[in-house]
N, C-alpha and C positions, 0 to 999 in steps of 0.2 A: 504494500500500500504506500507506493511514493509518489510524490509528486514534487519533485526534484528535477529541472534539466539542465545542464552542460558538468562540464569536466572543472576547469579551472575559475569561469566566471562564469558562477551557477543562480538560477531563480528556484523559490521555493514557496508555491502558491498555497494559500488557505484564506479559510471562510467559507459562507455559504448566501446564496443569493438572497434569501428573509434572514439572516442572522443579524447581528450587531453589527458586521464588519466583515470585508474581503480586504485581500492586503497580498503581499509577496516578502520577502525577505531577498535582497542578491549581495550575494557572497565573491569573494576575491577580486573586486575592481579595485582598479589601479589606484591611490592613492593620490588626490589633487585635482580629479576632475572638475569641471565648474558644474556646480546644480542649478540652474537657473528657474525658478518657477514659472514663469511666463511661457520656458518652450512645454516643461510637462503641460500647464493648462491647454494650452493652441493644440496639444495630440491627443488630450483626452477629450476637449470638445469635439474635434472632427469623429470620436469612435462618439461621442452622447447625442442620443435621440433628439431631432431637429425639426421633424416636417410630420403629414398626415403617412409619409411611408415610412414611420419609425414608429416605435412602440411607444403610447402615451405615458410609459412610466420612467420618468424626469429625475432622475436623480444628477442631483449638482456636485457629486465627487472630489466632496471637502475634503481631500487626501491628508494625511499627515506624513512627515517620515520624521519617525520615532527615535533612529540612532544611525549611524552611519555618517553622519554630514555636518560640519563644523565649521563657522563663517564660511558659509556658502563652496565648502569645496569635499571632497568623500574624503574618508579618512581611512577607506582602507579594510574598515572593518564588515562585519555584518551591518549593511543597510535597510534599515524594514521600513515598508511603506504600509500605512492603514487607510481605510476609507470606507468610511463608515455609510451604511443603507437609511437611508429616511426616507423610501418612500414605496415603503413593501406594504403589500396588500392581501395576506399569507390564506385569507379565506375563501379564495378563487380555485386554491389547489385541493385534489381529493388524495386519499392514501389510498389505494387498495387499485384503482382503474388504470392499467399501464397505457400512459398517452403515447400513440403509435410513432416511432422514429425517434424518441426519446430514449435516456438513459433508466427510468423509472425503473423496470422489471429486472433490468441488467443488476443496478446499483442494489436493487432491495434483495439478488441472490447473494451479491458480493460482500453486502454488509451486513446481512444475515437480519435483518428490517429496522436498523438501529439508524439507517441513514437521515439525514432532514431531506424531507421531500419539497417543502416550501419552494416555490418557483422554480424547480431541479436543483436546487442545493446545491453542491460543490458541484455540478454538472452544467451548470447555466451560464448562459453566455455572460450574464451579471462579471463573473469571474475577469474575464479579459480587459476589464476595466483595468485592474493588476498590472495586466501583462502591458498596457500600454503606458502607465503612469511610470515602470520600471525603463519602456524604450525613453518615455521624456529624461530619463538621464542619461542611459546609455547613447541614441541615435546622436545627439549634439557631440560627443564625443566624439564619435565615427568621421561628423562633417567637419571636427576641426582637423581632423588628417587628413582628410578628401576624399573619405567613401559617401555617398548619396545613396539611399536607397526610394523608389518610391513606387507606389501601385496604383493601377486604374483597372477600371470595370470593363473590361474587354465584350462584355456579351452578358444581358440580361433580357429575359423575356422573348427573346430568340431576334434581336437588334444587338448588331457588334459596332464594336469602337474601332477607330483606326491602331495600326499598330505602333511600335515604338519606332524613334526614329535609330537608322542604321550606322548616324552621324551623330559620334559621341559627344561633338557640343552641342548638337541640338537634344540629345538624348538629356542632358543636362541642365536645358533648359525645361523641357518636360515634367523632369521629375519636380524640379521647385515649382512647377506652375501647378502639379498635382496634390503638392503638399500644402497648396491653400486656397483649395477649392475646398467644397462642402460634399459636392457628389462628385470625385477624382475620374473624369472622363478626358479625352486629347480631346474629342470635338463636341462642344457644348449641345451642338442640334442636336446628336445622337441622344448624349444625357436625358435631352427634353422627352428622347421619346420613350426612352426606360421607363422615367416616373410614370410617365401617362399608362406604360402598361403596369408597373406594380399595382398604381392608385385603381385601377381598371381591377386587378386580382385581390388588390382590399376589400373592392366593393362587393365582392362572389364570395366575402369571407374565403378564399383563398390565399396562396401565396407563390413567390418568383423564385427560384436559382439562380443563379448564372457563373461564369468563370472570372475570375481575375488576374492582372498579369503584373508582376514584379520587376525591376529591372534592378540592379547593384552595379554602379559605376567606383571608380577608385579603388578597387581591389587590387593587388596585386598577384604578380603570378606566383603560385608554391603554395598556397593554402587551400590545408583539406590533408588528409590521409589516403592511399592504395586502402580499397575491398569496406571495410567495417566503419570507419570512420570519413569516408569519403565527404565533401561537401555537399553531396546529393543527400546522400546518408543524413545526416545533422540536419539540414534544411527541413528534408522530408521527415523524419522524426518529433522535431518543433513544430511544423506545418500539422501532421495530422494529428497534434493535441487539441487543437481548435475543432470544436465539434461539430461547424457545419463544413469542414474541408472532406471531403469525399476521393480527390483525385488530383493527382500534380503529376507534370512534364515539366520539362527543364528544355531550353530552347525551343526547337520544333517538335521537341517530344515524339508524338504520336506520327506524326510525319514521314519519321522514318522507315514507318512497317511499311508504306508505299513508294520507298524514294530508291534510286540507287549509288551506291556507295560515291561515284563519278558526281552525281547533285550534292548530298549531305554533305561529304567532306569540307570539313574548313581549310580552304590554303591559308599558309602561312608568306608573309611578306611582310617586307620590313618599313617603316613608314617614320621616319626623321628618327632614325636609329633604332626606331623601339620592333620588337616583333610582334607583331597582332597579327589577322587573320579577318582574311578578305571578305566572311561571312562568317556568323554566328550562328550558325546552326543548333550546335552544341550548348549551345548556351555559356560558354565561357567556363568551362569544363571538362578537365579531361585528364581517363585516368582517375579521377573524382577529387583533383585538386585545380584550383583555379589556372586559367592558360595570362590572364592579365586582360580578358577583353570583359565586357559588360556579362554579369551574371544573371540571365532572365531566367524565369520558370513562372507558370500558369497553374493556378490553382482554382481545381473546379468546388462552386459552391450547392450544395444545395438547399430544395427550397424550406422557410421555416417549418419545421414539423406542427407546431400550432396552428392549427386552425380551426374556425368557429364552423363545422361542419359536423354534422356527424359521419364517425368512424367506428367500426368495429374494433372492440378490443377484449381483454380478458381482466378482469377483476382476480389479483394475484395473492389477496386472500378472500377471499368466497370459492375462489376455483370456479367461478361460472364466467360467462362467454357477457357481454354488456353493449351496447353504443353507448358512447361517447361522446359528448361537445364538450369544447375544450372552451372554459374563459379565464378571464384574465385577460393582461396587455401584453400584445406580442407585435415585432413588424411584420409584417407581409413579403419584406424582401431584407437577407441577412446584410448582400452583396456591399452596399454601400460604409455601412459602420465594420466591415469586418476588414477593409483598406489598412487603415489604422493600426489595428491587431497584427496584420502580416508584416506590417513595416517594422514594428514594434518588434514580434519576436522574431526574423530578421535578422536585424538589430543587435538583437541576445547573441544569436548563433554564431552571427562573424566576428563580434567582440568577444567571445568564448574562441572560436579556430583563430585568430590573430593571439591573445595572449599562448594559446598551446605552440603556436609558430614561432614565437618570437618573444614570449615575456611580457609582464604585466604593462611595461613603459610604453611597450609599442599602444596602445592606444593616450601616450602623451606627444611620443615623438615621431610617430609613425614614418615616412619616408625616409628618415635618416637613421630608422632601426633597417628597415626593411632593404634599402637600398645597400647598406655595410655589408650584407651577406652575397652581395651577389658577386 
């Protein structure tokens, strides 16, 4: 029963979605970092409920952090962040009726019925609020060395976005323009027409999917491990904690099973000394360590398992068969607040494989740890 992830600069989630408090603890960062509150605020707004396609339950995630951080800089030690719930409504949930595509029946064999089922408890998206207050310290780090990470909605309601650009400065323009938008889309028109189909599945008491795509600029090459610890490994690891992730590819992913080897392949060439690669196929991977080019991967979401419908389910103490309508506040479409969360843990992952690479400094002095080895 853990809930523990990385090796060297590790998170450590607890709380439950109606409890007191959800929160995180991260361990082993580097000593000196700047904590700025204004950027954690600006990343836990873009993941809080904002529109008619986000869940009406508003909590303003008065976060605290409790130890770890001293005139404004980490000290190194265990940093724990709290953030307390005000605005749980625990009488919408039943105990005994497993809401379909949910953790409910899973969590009630695993914890033998001790679990809090309130809003899914330690199961509920509630949680990633955590994970994202923890990237507000880590991500600001990453961009003071020059890695960028940022995500957009590539496809919801069966309406795709355009793709990332091929051109790393404009790739880097993208990402900052995605990191302060509200619904992270490259083309606003398309955006417009997502809402209209989620608000469209709101209104059938349904809800949307869709995929979302990642990109990580600034990395360098040699990060990641051969086989078990690959950067695929770790991504995908972190990726599918988040409970509405279902599915990831890492460059053209799925592509491949139809492409042949003469297309996929990325050449390599050299371009003002540096070696990159003519296409990104691969996604800046390989081997399962980074090659130095932009690190993209596609994470497919699906759609909220809540819905005001009735559903067939089984009541898992009565042992009888039930329907189901599920209330309470839930969004109609994950896609948009889960941006956020991926950037966020992310985030974690590369700031965990850079310190395993290089030592805790490298996320102080990054280029000039990283560039001495070569």
């Amino acid at each position: 029963m853990r809930n523990t992830l990385g090796s060297n600069v590790t998170i450590t989630l607890f709380g439950e979605s109606h409890g007191a408090a959800i929160g995180c603890v991260i361990d082993g960062l580097t000593p000196g970092l700047e904590v700025d509150d204004g950027k954690i605020q600006k990343l836990l707004s873009r993941r809080r409920p904002a529109s008619l396609i986000d869940t009406p339950r508003r909590e303003p995630d008065n976060y605290r952090i409790l130890s770890g951080v001293f005139n404004g800089k980490t000290t190194g030690t265990p940093l724990c962040i709290m953030i307390p719930n005000e605005q749980t409504r625990s009488g919408d949930y039943l105990f005994g009726p497993a809401r379909p595509s949910h953790a409910d029946y899973a969590a009630h064999v695993k914890y033998n019925g001790f679990e809090d089922y309130r809003g899914g408890g330690h199961f509920s998206g509630r949680i990633t609020a955590s994970i994202v207050a923890a990237g507000g310290i880590v991500m600001p780090a990453l961009n003071n060395i020059g890695i960028f990470i940022g995500t957009h909605i590539a496809e919801c309601a069966g309406t795709k976005d355009g793709d990332f650009s091929s051109d790393e400065a404009e790739l880097a323009d993208e990402i900052k323009s995605l990191n302060d938008k509200n619904f992270p889309v490259l083309c606003n028109e398309t955006g417009e027409r997502m809402i209209a189909a989620i608000e469209a599945a709101a209104k059938e008491s349904d809800s949307v999917g869709g995929v979302v795509r990642t990109a990580i600029t600034g990395l360098p090459a040699g990060v990641g491990e051969p086989w078990f610890d690959s950067l695929e490994s770790l991504l995908s690891h972190a990726l599918f904690s988040i409970g509405a992730v279902k599915g990831i590819e890492f460059g053209k992913g799925f592509e491949a099973a139809n492409a042949r080897g003469s297309e996929f392949n990325d050449p390599f060439e050299l371009k003002k000394g540096k070696v990159v690669t003519g296409t990104n196929n691969n996604g800046g991977i390989n081997g399962g360590i980074s090659n130095g080019m932009p690190v993209t991967f596609g994470v497919a979401v699906k759609p909220t398992p809540s819905i005001a419908r009735p559903q067939k389910t089984v009541n898992f103490l009565t042992g009888k068969e039930e329907e189901l309508v599920i209330h309470g506040r839930h969004d109609p479409a994950i896609v948009r607040r889960i941006c956020p969360v991926i950037d966020s843990i992310t985030a974690l992952v590369i700031a965990d494989a850079l310190v395993t690479a290089y030592g805790p400094q490298v996320l102080l002095k990054g280029k000039d740890i990283w560039n001495s080895d070569l």
